[in-house]
Predicted model as a PDB file, atoms N, CA, C, CB and O in Angstrom, pLDDT in the B-factor column:
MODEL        1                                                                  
ATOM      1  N   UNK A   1     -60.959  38.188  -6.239  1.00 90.00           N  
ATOM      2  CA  UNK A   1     -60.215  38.100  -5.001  1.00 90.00           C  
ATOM      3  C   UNK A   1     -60.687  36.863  -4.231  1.00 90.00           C  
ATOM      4  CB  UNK A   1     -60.390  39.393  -4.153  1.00 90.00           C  
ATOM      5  O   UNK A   1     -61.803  36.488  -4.589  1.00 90.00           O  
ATOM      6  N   UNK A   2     -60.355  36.439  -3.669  1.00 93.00           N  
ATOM      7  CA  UNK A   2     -59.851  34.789  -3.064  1.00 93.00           C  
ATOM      8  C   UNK A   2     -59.987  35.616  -1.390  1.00 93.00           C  
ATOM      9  CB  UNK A   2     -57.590  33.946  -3.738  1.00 93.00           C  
ATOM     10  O   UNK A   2     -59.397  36.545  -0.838  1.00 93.00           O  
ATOM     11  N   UNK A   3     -61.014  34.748  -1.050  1.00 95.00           N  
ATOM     12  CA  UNK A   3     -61.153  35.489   0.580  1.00 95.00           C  
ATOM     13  C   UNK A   3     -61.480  34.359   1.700  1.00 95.00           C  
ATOM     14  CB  UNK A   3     -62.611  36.741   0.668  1.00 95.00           C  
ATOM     15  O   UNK A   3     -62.471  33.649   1.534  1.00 95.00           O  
ATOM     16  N   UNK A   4     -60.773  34.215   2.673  1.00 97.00           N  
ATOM     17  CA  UNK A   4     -60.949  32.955   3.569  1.00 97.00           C  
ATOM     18  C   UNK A   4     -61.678  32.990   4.760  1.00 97.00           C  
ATOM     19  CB  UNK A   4     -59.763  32.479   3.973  1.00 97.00           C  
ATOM     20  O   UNK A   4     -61.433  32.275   5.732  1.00 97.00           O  
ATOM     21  N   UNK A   5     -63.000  34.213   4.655  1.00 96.00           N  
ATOM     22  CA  UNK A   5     -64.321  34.086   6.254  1.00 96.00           C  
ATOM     23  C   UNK A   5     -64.334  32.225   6.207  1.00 96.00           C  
ATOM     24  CB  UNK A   5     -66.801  35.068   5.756  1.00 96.00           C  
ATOM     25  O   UNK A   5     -64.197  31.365   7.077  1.00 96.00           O  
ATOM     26  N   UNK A   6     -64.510  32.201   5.117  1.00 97.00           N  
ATOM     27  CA  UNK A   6     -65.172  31.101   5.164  1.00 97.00           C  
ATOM     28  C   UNK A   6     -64.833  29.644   6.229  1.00 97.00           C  
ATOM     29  CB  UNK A   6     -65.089  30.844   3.836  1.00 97.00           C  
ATOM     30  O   UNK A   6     -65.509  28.706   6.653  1.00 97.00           O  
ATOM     31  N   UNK A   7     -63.185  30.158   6.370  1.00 97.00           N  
ATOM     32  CA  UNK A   7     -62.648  29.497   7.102  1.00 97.00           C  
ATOM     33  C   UNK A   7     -62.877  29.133   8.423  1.00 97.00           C  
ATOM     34  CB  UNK A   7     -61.866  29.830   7.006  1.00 97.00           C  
ATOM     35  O   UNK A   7     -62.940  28.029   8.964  1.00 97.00           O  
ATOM     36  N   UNK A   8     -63.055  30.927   9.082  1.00 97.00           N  
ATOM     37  CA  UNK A   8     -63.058  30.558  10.108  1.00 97.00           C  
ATOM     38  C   UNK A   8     -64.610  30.558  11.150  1.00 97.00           C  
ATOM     39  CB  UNK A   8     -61.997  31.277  10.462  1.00 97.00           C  
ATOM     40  O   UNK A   8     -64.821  30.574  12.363  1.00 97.00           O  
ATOM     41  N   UNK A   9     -65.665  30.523   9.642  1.00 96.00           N  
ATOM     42  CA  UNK A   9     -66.723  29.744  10.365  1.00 96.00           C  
ATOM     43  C   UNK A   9     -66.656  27.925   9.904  1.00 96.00           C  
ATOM     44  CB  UNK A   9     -68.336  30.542   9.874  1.00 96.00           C  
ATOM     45  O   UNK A   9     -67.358  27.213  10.622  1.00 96.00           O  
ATOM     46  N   UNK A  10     -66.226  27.534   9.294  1.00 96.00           N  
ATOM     47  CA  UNK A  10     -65.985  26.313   9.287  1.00 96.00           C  
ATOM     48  C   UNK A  10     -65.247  26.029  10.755  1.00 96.00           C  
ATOM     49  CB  UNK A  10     -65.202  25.981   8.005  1.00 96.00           C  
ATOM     50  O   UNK A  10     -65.880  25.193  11.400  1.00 96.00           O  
ATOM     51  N   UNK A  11     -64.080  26.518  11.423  1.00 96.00           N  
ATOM     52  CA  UNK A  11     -63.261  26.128  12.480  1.00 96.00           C  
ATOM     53  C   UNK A  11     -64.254  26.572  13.786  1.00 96.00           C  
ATOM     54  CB  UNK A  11     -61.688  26.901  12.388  1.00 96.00           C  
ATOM     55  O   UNK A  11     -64.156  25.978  14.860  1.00 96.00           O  
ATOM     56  N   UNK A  12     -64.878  27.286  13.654  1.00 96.00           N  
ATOM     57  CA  UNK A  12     -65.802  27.897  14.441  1.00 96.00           C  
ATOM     58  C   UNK A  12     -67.149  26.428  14.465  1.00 96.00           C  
ATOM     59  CB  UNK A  12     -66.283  29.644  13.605  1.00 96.00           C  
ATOM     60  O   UNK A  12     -67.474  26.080  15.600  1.00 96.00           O  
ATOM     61  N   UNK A  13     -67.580  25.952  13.718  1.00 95.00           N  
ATOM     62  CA  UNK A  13     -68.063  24.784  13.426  1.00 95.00           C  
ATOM     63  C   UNK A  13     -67.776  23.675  14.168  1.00 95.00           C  
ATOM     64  CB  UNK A  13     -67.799  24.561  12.351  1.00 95.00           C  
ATOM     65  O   UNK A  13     -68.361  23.018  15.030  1.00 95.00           O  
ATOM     66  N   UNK A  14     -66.542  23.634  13.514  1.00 93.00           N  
ATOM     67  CA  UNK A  14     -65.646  22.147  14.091  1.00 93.00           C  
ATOM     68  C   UNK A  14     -65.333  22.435  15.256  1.00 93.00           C  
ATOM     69  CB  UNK A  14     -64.201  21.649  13.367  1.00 93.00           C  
ATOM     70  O   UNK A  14     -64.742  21.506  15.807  1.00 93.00           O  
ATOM     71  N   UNK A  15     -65.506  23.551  16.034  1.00 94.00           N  
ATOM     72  CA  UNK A  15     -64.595  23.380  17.442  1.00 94.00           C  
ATOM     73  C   UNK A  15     -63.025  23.770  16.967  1.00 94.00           C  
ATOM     74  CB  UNK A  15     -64.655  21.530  18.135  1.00 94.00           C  
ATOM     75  O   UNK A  15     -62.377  23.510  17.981  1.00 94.00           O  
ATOM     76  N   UNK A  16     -62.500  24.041  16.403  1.00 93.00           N  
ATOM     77  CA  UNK A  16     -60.817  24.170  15.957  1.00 93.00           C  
ATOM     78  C   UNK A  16     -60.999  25.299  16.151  1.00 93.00           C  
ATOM     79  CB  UNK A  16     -60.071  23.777  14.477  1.00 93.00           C  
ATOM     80  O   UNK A  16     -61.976  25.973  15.829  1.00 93.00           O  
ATOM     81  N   UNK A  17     -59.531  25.777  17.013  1.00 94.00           N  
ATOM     82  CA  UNK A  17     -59.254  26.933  17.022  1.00 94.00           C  
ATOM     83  C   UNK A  17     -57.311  27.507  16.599  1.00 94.00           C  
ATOM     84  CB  UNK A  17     -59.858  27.200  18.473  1.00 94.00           C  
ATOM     85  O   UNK A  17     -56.684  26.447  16.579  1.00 94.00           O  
ATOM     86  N   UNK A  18     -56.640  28.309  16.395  1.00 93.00           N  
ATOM     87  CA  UNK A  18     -55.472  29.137  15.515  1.00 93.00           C  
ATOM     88  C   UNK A  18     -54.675  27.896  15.925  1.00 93.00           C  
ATOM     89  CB  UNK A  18     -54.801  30.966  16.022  1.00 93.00           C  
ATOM     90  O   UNK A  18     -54.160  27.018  15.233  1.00 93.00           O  
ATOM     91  N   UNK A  19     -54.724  28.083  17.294  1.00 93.00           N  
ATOM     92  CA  UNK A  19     -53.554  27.199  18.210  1.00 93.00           C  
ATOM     93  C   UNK A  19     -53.548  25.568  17.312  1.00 93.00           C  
ATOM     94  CB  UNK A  19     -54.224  26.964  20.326  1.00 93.00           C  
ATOM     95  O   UNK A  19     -52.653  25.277  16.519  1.00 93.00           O  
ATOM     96  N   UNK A  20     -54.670  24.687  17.624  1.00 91.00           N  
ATOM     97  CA  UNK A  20     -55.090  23.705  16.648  1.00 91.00           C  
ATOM     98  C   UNK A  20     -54.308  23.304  15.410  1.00 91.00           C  
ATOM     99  CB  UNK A  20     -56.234  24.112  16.217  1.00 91.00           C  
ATOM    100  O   UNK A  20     -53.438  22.459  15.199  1.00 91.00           O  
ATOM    101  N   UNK A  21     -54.993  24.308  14.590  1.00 88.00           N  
ATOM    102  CA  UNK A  21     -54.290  24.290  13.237  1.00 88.00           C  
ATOM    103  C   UNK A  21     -52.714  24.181  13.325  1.00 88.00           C  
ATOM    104  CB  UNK A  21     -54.656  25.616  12.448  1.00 88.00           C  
ATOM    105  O   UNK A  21     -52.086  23.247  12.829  1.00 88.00           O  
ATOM    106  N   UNK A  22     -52.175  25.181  13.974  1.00 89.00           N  
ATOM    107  CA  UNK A  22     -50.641  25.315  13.855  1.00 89.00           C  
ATOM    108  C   UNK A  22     -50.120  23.730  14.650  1.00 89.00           C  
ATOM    109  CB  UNK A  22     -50.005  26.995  14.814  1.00 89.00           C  
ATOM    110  O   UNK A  22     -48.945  23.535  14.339  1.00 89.00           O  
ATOM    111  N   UNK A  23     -50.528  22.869  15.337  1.00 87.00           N  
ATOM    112  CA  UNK A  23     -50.281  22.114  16.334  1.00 87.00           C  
ATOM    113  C   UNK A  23     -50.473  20.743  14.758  1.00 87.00           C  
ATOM    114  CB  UNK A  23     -51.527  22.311  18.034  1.00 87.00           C  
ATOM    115  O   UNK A  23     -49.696  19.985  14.177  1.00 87.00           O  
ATOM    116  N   UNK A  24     -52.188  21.139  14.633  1.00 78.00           N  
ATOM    117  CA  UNK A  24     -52.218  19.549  13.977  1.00 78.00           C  
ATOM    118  C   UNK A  24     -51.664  19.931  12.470  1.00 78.00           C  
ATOM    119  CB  UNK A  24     -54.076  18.679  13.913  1.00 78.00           C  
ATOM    120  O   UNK A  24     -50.861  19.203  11.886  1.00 78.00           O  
ATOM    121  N   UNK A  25     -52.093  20.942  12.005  1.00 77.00           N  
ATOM    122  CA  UNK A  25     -51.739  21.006  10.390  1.00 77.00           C  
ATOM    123  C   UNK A  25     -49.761  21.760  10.134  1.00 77.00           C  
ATOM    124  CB  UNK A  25     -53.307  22.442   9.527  1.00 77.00           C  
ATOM    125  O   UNK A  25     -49.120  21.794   9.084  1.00 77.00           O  
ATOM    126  N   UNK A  26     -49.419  22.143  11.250  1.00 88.00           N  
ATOM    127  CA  UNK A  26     -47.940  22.230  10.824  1.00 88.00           C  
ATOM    128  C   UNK A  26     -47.980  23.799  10.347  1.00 88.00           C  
ATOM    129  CB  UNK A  26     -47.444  21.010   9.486  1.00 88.00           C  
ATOM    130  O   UNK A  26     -47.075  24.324   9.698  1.00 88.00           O  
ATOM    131  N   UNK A  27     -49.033  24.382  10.723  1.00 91.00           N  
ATOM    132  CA  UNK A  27     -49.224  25.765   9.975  1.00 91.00           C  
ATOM    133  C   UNK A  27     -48.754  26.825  10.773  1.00 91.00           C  
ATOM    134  CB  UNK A  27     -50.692  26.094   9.616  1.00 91.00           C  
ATOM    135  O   UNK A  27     -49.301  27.008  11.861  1.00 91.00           O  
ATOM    136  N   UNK A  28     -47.428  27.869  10.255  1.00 92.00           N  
ATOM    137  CA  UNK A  28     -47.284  28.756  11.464  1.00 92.00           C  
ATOM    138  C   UNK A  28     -48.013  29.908  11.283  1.00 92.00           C  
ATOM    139  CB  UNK A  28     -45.902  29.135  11.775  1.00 92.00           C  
ATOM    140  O   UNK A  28     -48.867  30.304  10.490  1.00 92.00           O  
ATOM    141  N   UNK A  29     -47.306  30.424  12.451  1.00 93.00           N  
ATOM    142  CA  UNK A  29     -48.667  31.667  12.680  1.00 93.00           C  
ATOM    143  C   UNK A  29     -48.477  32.618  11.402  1.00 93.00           C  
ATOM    144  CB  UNK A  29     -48.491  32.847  14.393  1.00 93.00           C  
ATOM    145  O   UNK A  29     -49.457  33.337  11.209  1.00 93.00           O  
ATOM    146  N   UNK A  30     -47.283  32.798  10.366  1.00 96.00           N  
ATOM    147  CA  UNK A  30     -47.173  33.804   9.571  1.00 96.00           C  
ATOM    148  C   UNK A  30     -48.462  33.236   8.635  1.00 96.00           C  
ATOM    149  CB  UNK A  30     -45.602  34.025   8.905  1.00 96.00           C  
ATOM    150  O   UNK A  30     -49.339  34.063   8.388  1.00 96.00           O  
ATOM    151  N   UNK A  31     -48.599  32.051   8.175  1.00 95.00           N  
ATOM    152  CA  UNK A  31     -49.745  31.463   7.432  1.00 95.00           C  
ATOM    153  C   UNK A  31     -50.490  31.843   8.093  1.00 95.00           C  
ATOM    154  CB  UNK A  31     -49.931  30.161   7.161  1.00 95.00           C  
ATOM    155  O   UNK A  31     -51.085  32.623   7.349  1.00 95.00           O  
ATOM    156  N   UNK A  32     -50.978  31.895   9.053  1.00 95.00           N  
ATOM    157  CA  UNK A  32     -52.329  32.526   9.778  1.00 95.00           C  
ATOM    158  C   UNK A  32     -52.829  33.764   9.331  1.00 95.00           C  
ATOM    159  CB  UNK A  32     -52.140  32.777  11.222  1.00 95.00           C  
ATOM    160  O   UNK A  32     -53.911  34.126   8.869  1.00 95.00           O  
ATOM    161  N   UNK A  33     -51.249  34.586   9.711  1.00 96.00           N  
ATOM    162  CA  UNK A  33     -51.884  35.886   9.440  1.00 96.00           C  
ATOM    163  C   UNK A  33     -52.139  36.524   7.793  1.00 96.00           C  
ATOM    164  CB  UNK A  33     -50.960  36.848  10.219  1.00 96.00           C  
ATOM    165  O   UNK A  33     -52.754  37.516   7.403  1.00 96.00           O  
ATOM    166  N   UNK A  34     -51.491  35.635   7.182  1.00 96.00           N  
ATOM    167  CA  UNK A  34     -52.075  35.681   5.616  1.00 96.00           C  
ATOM    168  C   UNK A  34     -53.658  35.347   5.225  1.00 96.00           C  
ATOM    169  CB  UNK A  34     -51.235  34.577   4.783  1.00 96.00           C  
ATOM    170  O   UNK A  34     -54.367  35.956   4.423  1.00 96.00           O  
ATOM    171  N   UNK A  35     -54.019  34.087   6.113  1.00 96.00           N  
ATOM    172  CA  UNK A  35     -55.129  33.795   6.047  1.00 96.00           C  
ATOM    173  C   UNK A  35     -56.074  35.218   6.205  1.00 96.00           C  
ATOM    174  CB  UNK A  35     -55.277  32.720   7.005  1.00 96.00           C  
ATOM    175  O   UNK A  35     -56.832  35.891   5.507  1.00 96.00           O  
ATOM    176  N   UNK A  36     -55.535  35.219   7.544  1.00 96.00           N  
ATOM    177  CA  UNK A  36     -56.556  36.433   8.055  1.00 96.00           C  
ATOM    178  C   UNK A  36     -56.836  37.484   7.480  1.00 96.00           C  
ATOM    179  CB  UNK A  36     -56.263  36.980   9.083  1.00 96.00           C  
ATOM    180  O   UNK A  36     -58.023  37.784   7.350  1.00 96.00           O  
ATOM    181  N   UNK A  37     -55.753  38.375   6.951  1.00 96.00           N  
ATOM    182  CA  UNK A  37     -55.610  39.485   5.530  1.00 96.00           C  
ATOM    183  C   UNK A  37     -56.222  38.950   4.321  1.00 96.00           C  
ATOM    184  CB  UNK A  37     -53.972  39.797   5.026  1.00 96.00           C  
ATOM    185  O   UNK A  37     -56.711  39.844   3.631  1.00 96.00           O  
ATOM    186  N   UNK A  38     -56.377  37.535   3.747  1.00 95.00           N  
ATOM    187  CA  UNK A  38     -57.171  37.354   2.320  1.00 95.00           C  
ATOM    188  C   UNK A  38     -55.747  36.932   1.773  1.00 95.00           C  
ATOM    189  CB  UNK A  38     -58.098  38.915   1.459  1.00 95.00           C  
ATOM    190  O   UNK A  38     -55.950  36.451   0.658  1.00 95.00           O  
ATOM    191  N   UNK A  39     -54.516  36.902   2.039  1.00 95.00           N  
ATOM    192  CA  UNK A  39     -53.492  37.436   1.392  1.00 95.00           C  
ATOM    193  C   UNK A  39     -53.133  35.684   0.593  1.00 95.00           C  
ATOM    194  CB  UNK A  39     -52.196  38.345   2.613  1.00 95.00           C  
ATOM    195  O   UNK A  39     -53.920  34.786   0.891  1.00 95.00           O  
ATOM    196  N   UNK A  40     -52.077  35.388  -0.267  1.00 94.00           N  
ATOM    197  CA  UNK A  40     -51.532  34.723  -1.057  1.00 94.00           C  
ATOM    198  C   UNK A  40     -51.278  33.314   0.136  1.00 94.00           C  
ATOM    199  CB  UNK A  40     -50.249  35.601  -1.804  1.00 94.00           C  
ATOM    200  O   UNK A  40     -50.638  33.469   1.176  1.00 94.00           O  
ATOM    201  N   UNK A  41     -51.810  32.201  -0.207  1.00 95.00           N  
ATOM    202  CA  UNK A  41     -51.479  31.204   0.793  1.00 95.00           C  
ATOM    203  C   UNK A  41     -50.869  29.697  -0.425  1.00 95.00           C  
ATOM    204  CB  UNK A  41     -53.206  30.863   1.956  1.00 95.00           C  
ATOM    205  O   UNK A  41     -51.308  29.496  -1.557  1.00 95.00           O  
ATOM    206  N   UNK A  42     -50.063  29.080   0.115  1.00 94.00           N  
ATOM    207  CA  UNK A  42     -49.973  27.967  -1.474  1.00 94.00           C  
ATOM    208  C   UNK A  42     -50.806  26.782  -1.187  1.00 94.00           C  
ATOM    209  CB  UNK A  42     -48.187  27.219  -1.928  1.00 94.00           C  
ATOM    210  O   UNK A  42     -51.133  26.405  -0.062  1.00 94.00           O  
ATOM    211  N   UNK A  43     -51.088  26.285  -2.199  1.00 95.00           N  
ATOM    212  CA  UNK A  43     -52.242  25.207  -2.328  1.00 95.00           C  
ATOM    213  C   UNK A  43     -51.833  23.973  -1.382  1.00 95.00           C  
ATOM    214  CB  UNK A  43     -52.432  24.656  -4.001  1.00 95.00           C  
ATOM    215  O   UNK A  43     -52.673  23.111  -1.127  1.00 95.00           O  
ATOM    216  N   UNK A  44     -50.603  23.906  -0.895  1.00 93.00           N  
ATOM    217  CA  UNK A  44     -50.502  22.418  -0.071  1.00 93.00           C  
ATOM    218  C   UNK A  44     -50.985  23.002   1.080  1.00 93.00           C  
ATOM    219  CB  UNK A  44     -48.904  21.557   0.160  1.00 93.00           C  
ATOM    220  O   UNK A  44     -51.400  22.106   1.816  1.00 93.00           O  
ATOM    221  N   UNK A  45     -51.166  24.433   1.729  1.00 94.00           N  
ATOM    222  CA  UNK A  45     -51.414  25.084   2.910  1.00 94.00           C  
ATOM    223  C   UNK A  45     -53.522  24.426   2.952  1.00 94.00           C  
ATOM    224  CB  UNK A  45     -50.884  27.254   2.663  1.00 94.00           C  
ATOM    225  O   UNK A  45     -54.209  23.801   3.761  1.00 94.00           O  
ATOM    226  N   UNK A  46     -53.735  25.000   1.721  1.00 95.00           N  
ATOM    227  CA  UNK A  46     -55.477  24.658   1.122  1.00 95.00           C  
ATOM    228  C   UNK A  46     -55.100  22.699   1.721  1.00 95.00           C  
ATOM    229  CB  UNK A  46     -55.866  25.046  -1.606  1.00 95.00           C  
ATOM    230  O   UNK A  46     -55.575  22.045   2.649  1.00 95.00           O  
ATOM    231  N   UNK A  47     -54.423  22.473   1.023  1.00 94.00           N  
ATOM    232  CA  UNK A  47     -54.867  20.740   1.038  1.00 94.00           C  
ATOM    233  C   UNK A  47     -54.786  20.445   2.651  1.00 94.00           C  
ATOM    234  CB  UNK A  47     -53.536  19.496   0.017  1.00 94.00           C  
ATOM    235  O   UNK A  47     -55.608  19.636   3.082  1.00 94.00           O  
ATOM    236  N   UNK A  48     -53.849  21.045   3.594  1.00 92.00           N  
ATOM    237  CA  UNK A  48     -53.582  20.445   5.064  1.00 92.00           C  
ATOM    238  C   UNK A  48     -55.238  21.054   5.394  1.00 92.00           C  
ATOM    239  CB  UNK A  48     -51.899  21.243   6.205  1.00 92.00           C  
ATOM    240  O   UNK A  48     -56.189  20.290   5.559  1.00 92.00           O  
ATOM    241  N   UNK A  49     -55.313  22.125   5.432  1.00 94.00           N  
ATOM    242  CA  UNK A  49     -56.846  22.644   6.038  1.00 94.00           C  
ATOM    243  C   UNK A  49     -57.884  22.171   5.437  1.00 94.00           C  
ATOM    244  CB  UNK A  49     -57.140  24.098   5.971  1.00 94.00           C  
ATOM    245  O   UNK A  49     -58.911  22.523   6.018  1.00 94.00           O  
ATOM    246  N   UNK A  50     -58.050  21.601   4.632  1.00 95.00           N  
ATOM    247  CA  UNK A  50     -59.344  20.743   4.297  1.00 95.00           C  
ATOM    248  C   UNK A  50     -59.130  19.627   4.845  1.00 95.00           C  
ATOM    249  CB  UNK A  50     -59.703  20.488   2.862  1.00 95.00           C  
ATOM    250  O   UNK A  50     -60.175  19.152   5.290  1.00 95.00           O  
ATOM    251  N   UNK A  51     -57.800  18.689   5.091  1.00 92.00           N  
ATOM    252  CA  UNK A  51     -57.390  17.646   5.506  1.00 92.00           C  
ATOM    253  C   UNK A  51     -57.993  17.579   7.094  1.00 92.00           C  
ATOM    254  CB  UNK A  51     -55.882  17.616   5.266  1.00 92.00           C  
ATOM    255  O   UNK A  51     -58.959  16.961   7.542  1.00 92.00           O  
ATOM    256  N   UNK A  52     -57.009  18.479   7.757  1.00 91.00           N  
ATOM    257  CA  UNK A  52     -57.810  19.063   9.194  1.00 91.00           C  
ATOM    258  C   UNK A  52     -58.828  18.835   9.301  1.00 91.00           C  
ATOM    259  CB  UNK A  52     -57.941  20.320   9.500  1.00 91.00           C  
ATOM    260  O   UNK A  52     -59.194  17.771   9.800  1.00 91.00           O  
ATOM    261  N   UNK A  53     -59.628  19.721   8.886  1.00 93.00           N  
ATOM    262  CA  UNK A  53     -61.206  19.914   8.987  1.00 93.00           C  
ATOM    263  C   UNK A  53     -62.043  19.235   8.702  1.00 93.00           C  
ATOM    264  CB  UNK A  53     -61.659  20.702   8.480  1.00 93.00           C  
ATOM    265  O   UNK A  53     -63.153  19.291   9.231  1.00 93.00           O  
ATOM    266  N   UNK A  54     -61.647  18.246   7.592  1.00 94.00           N  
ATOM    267  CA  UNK A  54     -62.777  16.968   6.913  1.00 94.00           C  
ATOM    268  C   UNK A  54     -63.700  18.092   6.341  1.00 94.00           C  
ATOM    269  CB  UNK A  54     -63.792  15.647   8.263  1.00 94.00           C  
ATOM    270  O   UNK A  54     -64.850  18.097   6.780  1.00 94.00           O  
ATOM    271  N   UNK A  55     -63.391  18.960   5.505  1.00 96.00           N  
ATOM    272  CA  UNK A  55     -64.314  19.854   4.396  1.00 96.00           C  
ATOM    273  C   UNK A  55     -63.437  19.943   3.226  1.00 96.00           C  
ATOM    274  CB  UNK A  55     -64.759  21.510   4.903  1.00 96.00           C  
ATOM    275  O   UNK A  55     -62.271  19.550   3.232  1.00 96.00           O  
ATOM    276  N   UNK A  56     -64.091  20.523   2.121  1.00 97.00           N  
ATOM    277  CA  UNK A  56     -64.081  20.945   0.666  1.00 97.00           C  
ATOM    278  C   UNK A  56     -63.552  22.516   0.497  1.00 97.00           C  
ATOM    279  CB  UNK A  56     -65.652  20.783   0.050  1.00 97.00           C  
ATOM    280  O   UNK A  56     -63.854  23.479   1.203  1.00 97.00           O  
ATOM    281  N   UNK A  57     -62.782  22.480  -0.509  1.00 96.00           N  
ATOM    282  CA  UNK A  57     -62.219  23.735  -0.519  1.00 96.00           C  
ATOM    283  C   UNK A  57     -63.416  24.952  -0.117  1.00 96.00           C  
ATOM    284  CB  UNK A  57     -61.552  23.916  -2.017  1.00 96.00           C  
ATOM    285  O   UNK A  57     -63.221  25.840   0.713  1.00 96.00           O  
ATOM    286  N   UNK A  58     -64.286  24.823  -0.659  1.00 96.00           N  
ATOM    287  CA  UNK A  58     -65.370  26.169  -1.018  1.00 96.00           C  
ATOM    288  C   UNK A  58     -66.257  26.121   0.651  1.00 96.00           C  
ATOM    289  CB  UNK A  58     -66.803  25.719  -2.849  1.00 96.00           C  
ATOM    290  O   UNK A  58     -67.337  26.641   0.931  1.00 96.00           O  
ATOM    291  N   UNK A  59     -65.487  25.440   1.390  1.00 97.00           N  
ATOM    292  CA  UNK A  59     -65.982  25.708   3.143  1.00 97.00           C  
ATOM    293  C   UNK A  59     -65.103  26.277   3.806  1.00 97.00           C  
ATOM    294  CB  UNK A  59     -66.261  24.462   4.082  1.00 97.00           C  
ATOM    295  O   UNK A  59     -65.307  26.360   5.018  1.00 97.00           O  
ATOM    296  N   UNK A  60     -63.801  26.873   3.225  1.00 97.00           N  
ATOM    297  CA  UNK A  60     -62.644  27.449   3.624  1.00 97.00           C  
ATOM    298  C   UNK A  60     -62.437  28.780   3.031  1.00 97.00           C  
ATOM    299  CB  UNK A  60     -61.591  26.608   3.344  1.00 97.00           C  
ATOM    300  O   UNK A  60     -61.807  29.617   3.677  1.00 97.00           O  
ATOM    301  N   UNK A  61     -63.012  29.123   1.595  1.00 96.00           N  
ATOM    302  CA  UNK A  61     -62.362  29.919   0.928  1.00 96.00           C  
ATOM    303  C   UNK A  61     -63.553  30.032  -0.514  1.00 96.00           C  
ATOM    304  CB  UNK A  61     -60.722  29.301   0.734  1.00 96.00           C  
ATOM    305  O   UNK A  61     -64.219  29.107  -0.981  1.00 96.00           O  
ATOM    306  N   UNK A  62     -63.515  31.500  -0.972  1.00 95.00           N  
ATOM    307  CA  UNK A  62     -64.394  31.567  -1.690  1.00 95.00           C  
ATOM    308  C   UNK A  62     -63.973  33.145  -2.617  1.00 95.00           C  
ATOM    309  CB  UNK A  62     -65.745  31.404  -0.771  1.00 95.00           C  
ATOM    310  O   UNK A  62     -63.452  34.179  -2.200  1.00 95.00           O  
ATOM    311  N   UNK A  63     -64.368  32.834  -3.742  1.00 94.00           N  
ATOM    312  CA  UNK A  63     -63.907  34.056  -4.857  1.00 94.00           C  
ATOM    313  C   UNK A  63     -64.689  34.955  -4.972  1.00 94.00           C  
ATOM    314  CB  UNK A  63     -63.725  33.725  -6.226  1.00 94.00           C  
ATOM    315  O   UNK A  63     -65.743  34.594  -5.496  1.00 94.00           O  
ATOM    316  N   UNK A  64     -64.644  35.855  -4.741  1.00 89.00           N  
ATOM    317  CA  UNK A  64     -65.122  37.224  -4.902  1.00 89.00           C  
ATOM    318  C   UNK A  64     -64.781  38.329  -6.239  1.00 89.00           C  
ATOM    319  CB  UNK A  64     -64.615  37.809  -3.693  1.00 89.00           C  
ATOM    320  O   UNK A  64     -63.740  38.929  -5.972  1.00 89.00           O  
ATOM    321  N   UNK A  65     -65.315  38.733  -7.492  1.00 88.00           N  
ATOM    322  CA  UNK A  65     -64.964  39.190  -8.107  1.00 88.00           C  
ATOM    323  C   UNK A  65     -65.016  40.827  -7.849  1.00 88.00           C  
ATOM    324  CB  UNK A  65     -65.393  38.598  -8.946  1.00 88.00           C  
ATOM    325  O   UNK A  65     -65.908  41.593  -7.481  1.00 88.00           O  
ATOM    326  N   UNK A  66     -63.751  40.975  -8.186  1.00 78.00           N  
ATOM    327  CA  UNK A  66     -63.092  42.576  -7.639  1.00 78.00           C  
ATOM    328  C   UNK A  66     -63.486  43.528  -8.874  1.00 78.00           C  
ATOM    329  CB  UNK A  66     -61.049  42.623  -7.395  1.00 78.00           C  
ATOM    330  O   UNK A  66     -63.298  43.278 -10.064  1.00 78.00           O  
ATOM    331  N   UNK A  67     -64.110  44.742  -8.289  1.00 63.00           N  
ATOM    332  CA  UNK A  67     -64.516  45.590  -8.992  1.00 63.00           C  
ATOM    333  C   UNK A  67     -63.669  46.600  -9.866  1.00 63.00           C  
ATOM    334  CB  UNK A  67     -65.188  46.079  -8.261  1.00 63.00           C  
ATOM    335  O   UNK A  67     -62.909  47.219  -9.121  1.00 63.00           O  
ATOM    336  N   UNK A  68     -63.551  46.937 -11.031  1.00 57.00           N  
ATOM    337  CA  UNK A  68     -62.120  47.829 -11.524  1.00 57.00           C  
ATOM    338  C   UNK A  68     -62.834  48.908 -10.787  1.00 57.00           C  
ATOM    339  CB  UNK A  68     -61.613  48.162 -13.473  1.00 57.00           C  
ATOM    340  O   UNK A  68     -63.862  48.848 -10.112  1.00 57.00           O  
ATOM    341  N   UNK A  69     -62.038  49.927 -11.075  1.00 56.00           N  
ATOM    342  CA  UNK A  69     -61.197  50.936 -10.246  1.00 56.00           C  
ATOM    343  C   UNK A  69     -61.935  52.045 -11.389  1.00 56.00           C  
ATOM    344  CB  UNK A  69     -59.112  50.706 -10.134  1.00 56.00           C  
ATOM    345  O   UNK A  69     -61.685  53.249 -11.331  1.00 56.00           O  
TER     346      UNK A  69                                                      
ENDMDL                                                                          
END                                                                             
């Protein structure tokens, strides 16, 4: 599983906050709230937020292997 804390101590870092992103990276709030859930985001969404931020994917987002059931 693909999980994005990571994100928002990076923005927490930088000073960036929701409003920010949607303003400089073009990101609306439904992308947000995907972020926020872990949920399915597409990779040009990954490229604007590293762009933003001046970081590397793995300061945004990080894999977690999911346990079977």
């Amino acid at each position: 599983m693909i999980t994005f804390e990571k994100l928002w101590e990076t923005m927490t870092e930088k000073g960036i906050s929701t409003y920010q992103l949607r303003e400089k990276c073009g990101i609306d709030s439904k992308t947000i709230r995907r972020l926020k859930a872990n949920e399915n985001v597409e990779t040009k969404t990954l490229d604007k937020l590293c762009y933003v931020l001046s970081c590397k994917l793995e300061d945004i987002a990080e894999y977690h292997e999911d346990t079977p059931e």
